[in-house]
N, C-alpha and C positions, 0 to 999 in steps of 0.2 A: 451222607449223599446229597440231603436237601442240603446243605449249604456249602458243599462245589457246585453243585447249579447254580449257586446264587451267586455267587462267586465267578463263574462265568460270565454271567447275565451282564453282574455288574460292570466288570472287567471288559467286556465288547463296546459297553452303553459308554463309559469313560474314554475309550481309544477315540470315537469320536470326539473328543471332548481338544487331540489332538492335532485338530487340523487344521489352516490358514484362517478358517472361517474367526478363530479365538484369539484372543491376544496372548503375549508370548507371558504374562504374568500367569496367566490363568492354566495355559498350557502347563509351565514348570510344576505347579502346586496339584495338576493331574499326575503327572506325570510323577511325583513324588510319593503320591498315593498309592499309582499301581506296584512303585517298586520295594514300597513297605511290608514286610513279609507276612504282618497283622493287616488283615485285610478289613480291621473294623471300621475305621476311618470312610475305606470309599465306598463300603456298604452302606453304608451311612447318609452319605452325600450321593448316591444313585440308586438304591434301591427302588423310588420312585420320583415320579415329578413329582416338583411342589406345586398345591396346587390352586389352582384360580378357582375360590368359592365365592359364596354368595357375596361375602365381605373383603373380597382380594388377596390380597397376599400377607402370609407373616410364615417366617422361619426366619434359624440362623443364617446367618452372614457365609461365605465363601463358598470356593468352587465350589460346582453337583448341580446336578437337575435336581434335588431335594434341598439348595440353598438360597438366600436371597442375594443375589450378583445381577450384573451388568444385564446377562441374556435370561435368564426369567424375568427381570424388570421389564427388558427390553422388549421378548414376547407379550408379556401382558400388554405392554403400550402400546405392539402393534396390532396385538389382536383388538383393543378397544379403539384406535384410529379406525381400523377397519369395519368395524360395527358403526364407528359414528360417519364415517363416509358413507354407510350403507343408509343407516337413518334418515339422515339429514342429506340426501344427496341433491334434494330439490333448494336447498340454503346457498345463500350465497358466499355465507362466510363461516363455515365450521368455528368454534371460539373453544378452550379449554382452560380452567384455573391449573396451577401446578406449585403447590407449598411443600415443606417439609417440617419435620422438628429438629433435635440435636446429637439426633444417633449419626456415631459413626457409619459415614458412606449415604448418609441421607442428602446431602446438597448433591453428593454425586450422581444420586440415584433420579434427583430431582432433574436437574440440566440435564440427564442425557434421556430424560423421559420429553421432555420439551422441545429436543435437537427430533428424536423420534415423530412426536405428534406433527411438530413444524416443518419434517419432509414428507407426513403423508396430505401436506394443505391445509393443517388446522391451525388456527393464530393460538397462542399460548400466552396466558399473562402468566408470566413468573414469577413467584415472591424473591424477594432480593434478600434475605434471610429465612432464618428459622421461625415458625410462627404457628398460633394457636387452629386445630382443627376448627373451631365453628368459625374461626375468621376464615377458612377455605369454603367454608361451605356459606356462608354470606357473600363471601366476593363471586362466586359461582351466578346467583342470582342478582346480584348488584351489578353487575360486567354486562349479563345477558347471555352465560355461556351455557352449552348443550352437554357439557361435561364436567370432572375437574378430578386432579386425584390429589392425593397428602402420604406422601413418605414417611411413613412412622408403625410404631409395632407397639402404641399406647402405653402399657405400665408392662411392658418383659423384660426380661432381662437385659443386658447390655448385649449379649450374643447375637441379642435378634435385629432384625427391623421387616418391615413389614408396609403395605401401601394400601391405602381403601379406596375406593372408586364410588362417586358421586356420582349423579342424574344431574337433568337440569334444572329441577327443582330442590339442588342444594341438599338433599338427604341421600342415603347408601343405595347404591341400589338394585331396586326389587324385581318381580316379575311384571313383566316377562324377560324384560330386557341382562337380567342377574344369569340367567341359565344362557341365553343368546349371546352374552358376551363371554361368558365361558368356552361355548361352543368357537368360536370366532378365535382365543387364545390358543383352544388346544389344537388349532390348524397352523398354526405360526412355527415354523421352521428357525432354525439360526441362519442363515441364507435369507429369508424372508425379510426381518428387520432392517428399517432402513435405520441409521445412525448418523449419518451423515445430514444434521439440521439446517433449516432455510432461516439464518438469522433475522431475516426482515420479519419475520411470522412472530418472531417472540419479542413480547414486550418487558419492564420488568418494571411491577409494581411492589411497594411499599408501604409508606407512611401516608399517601394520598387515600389508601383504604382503610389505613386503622385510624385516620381521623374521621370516617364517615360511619363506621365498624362503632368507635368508642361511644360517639355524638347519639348513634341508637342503642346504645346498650346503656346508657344513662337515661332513655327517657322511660325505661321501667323501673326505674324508683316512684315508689308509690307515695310516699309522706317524706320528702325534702328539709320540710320543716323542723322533722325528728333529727335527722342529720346535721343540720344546721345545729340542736342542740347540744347533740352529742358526736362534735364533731371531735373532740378528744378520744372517743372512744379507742383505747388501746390495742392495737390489732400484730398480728403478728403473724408474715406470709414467707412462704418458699416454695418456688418452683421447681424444686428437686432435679437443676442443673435444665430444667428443658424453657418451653416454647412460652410458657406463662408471664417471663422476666420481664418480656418485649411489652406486653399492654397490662397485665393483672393489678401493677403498684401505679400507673398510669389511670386506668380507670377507677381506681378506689379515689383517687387523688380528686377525677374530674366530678365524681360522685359526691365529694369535699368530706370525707375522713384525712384528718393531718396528723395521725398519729400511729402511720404505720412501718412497723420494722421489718424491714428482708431481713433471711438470714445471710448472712455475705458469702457466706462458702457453697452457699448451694444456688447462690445468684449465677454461678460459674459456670458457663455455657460448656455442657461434655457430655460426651455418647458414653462414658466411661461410668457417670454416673458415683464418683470415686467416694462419698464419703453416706450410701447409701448401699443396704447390700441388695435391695431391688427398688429401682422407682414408683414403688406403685403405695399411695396412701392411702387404700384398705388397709394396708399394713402399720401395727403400732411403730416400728422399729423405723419406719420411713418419717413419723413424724418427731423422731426422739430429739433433733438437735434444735425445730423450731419451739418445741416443749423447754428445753432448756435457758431457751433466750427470753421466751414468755415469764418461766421464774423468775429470771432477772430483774424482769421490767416491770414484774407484775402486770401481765397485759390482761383482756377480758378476753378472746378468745386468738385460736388460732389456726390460720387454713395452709393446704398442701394443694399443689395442683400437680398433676400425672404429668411426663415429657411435652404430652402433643397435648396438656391445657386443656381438654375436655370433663376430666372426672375433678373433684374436690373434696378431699379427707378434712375431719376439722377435728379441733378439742375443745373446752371447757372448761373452768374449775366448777367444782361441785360446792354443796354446802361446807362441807370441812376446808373447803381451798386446795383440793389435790386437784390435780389435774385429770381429766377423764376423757376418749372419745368420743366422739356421736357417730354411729354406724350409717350406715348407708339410707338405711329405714327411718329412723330416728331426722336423719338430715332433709330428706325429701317429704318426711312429717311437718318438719317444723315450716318447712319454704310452702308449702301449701293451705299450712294452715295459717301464715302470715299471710300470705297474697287476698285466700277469700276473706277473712277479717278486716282485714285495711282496706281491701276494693268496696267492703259492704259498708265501713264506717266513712271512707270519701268520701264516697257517695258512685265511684268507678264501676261499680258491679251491674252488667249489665243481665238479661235474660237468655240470650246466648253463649253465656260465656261457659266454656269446659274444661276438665280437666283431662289429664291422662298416668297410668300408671300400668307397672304390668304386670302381669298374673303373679308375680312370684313374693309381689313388693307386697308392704302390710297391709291390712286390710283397716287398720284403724282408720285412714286416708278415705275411705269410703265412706266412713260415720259421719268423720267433720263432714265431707261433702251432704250429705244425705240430709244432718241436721241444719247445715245452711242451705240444702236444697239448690247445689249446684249437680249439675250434669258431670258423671264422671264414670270414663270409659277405661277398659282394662286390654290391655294389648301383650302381643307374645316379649319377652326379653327383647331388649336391643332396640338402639331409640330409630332405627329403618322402620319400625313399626307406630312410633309414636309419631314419626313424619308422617307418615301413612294417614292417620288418623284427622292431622292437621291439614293437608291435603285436598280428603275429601271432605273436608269441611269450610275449606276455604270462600271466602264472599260472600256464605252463610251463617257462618259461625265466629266466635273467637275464642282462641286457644290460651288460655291465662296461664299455664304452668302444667307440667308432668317430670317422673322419674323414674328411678329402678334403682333395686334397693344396693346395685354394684357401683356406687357412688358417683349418678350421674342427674344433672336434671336442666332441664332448660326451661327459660323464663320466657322466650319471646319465639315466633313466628317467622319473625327476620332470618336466621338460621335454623336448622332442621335437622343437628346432629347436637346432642349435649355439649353442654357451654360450662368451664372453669369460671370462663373471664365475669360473664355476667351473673353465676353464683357467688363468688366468692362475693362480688357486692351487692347481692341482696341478703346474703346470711349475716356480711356486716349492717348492714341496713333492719333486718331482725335484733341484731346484738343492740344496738343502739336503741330500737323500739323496747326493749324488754327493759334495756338500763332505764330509760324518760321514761319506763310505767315502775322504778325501784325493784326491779329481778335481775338477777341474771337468765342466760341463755339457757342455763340448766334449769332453774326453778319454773321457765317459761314450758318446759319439754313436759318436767311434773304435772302443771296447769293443765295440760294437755290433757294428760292422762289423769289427771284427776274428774277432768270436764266429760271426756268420751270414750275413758274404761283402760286399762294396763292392754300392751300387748306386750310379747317377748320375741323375737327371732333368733332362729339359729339353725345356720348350714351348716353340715355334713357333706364331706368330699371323700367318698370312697373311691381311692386309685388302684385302678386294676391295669399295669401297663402291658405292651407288647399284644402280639395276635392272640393266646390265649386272654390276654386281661378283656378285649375286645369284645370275644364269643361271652367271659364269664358277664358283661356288662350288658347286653341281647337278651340272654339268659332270664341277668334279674327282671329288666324291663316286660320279658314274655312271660314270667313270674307271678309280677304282680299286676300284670292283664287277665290271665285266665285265673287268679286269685285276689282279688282285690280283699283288702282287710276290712272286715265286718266292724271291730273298733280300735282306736288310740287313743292308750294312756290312760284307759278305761271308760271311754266316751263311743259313745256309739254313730258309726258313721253314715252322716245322711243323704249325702251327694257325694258320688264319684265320677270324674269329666274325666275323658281320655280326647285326648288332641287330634291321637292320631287316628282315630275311625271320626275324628267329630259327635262323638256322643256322650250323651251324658246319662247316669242313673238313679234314679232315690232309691231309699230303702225300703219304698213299696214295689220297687222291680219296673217303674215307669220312665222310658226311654225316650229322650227327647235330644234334639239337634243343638251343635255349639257352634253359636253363628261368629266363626273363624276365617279370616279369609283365606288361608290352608291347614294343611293338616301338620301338624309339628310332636315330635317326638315327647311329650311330656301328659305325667296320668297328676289328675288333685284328687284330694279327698279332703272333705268338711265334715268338721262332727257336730253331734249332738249343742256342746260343751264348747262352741265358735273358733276349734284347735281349726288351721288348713296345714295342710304337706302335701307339698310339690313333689315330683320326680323327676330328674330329665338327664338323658348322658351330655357330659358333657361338649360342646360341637369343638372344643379345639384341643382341648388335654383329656389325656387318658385315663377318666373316671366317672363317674355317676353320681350326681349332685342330689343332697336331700336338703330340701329347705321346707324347715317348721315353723311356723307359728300358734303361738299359743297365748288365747285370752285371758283377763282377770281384772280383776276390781281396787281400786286405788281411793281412798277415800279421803284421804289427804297427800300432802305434801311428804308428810314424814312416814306415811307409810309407804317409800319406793322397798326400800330394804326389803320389806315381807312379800310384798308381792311379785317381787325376782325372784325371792327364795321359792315362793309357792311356782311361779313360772319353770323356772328351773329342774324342781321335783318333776312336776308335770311332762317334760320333755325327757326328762329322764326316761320316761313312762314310754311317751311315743316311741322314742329311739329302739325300747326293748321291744316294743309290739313290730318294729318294723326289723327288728335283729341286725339291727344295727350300731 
């Protein structure tokens, strides 16, 4: 019975879908659906809207109000004209960025986002290709614009794409304005939308930005000189068909590395993504074919950048000469623990200078800080918050570097959303420092943990799909609130922080405030034994994220082997205390 209702529901929400107001493409392909005798299809695509959250849009591609097309695009862009007409009404000249990447329907989604902004009076600079997310979020404030958005659905599938929405401070954005532009989208009608653009309003920018874009993401190289040495350093890059192509081999170039290999098949501009089974460089299977060209060439290391050019997977050879990744943790280890060494040995290192990282990232990050005595702050997931941080810290402070341990990190202040383009050449800029001190990148990671202790990470992704998977995920969450675990792994637990009431507990029963700037769905718990474990559902897929970490002791170099194994035991441990 519940699902001839739904079926109904669906069925009515769809008929409109047939009217003047749509194009006759989008019409046929409803219209197909309704006459499909499986009606899983337009359940699918109308059960509900898609919807405008904190972070904008992402879903698959085609007809529905639960798909990314012309008029969810198109909604969202009117409902955000109409928030920034509201804002800014006293302005003389509303201004908006508008980029995209290489997903299919993303140029389209782009220009007719720009026709949109440009008939509700707001000038629009348009990128004249596909191009890297932190170059939108630089040109946003380099321009002087009150807005900007980037068509792209970062490392998903090829099904998908998806659009984020900037401030005029170049980062995603937050409250208040994240919830009021929501509000503003879900009032927007198909009727509402103007489509019909004022060509004089849009401009279309280029390579006049990525020569002003590259000119500041060069002048964060800290030691030139090392560069200059080992300017042969072997490098070996792929943009996994997306936005990276345009500046990633261009900046390493202006950085003066001469010894760098694209892979050519993946130089190949496509939404299709054809010779990856998902673009995303978390993934080892995403780095397998620039791994193969590395063998070839014998290179010293090798980077991946995500479609839209903000995150950056890497490898290594290890002692034996296999080849090995460096995780997310491991990578945003090394780029901080480079920065404050080199800033303190220049002589760069000033008394204001900060870091950032967020709660879920490793905690070794804190040591080096602590033992070099720099200032470093822990913010929620998602670098909207590491902007945040930079922000209110701005014209007092300076922002040296931060990341998250889901393979993102940013080097500079100039941009306010994680950066591929200016990673990928400070990790070559690391590789080259570790070869002019006789290491490699991997023996340098050792060093590390030889100097300020082993850590180990490991996520756990419990998917519980559908409405029941939903309730069963609330469940655990309400769970392990009115029961929180006394210990992990046989370690006794001494702080437990819950996000979402903002409080925190010891093991003497004493309750004190977590100065958050909201309350966010995620519980920690610290032990005795320096283990942490996160908790949090996931905010876009359907499941419940556990992320471990666990401390130990590295006494040399050759001791990684034992101390993984010991690590590894250890989380064994956690995962059964947590029944998981």
């Amino acid at each position: 019975m519940e699902n001839q209702e739904l079926i109904k529901q669906v069925t009515e929400k769809a008929e409109k879908w047939l009217t003047p107001a749509y194009d006759a493409e989008t019409q046929a392909e409803v219209k197909r659906m309704l006459e499909n005798p499986d009606k899983t299809e337009l359940i699918e695509c109308f059960y509900k809207d898609l919807e405008f959250g904190t972070g904008g849009l992402r879903g698959i591609m085609g007809a529905g109000s639960n798909r990314m097309n012309i008029y969810t695009v198109g909604a969202a862009t009117q409902g955000l004209a109409n928030y920034l007409n509201k804002c800014f009404k006293d302005k003389e000249q509303i201004s908006v960025v508008v980029g995209h990447d290489c997903r299919n329907n993303s140029r389209k989604f782009a220009e007719i986002s720009a026709d949109i902004f440009s008939a509700n009076g707001i000038k629009v600079y348009l990128f004249d290709d596909l191009r890297p997310t932190p170059e939108v979020s630089f040109a946003i404030r380099h321009l002087g614009c009150q807005s900007g958005i980037n068509l792209t659905a970062s490392h998903n599938p090829k099904e998908y794409n998806g659009y984020k929405a900037y401030w005029d401070d170049g980062a995603q954005v937050l409250a208040p304005h994240d919830t009021a532009i929501i509000d503003e989208v879900n009032k927007v009608t198909v009727e509402d939308i103007k489509f019909q653009g004022n060509k004089d309003l849009i401009q279309i920018i280029g390579e006049d930005i990525d020569k002003v874009y590259l000119d500041k993401v060069h002048t964060l190289s800290i030691d030139p000189e090392v560069i200059k040495r080992q300017k042969d350093l072997s490098i070996v890059y792929t943009p996994l068909h997306g936005a990276g192509r345009v500046l990633i081999p261009a900046s390493l170039k202006e950085w003066g590395f001469e010894n760098v290999h694209c892979v050519p098949e993946q130089m190949v501009k496509s939404g299709d993504f054809p010779t990856v089974i998902s673009p995303n460089p978390e993934n080892a299977e995403a780095l397998s074919m620039a791994i193969e060209l590395a063998k070839k060439i014998d290179a010293d290391i090798v980077m991946a950048s995500d479609p839209d050019a903000d995150r950056v997977g890497m490898a290594c050879k290890d002692d034996k000469g296999e080849w090995v990744l460096i995780n997310g943790n491991q990578t945003c280890l090394l780029f901080l623990y480079y920065i404050i060494k080199n800033r303190i040995a220049t002589g760069k290192m000033q008394p204001t200078d900060f870091i950032v990282k967020t709660i879920v990232t490793t905690e070794l990050i804190k040591a080096v800080a602590d033992k070099n005595k720099i200032e470093m702050l822990d913010c929620y997931t998602g670098f909207k918050w590491i902007a945040r941080e930079i922000r209110l810290r701005e014209g007092k402070q300076q922002y040296i570097g931060g990341g998250e341990e889901s393979y993102g990190f940013l080097a500079e202040d100039f941009v306010r959303d994680k950066d591929a383009v200016s990673a990928c050449c400070l990790i070559a800029e690391v590789a080259a420092w570790a070869k002019d001190n006789g290491k490699s990148l991997y023996q340098l990671l050792l060093d590390i943990y030889v100097e300020y202790g082993f850590s180990k990470e490991f996520t756990v992704n419990v998917v519980k799909p559908g409405k029941s998977g939903a309730e069963e995920i609330k469940a655990m969450m309400e769970n392990f609130r009115a029961n929180p675990p006394k210990e992990l792994g046989g370690s006794k637990v001494i702080l437990s922080k819950d996000y979402k009431t903002l409080k925190q507990t010891d093991d003497k029963g004493n309750v004190t405030a977590i100065d958050m700037p909201e309350p966010s769905n995620v519980l920690q718990y610290f032990t005795e034994d320096g283990s942490k474990v996160s908790v949090r559902p996931s905010g876009t897929e359907p499941k419940i994220k556990f992320y471990m970490e666990v401390q130990g002791e590295m006494g040399c170099r050759n001791c990684y082997a034992s101390a993984e194994s010991a690590a590894m035991e250890k989380i064994e441990a956690v995962k059964k205390s947590l029944g998981i």
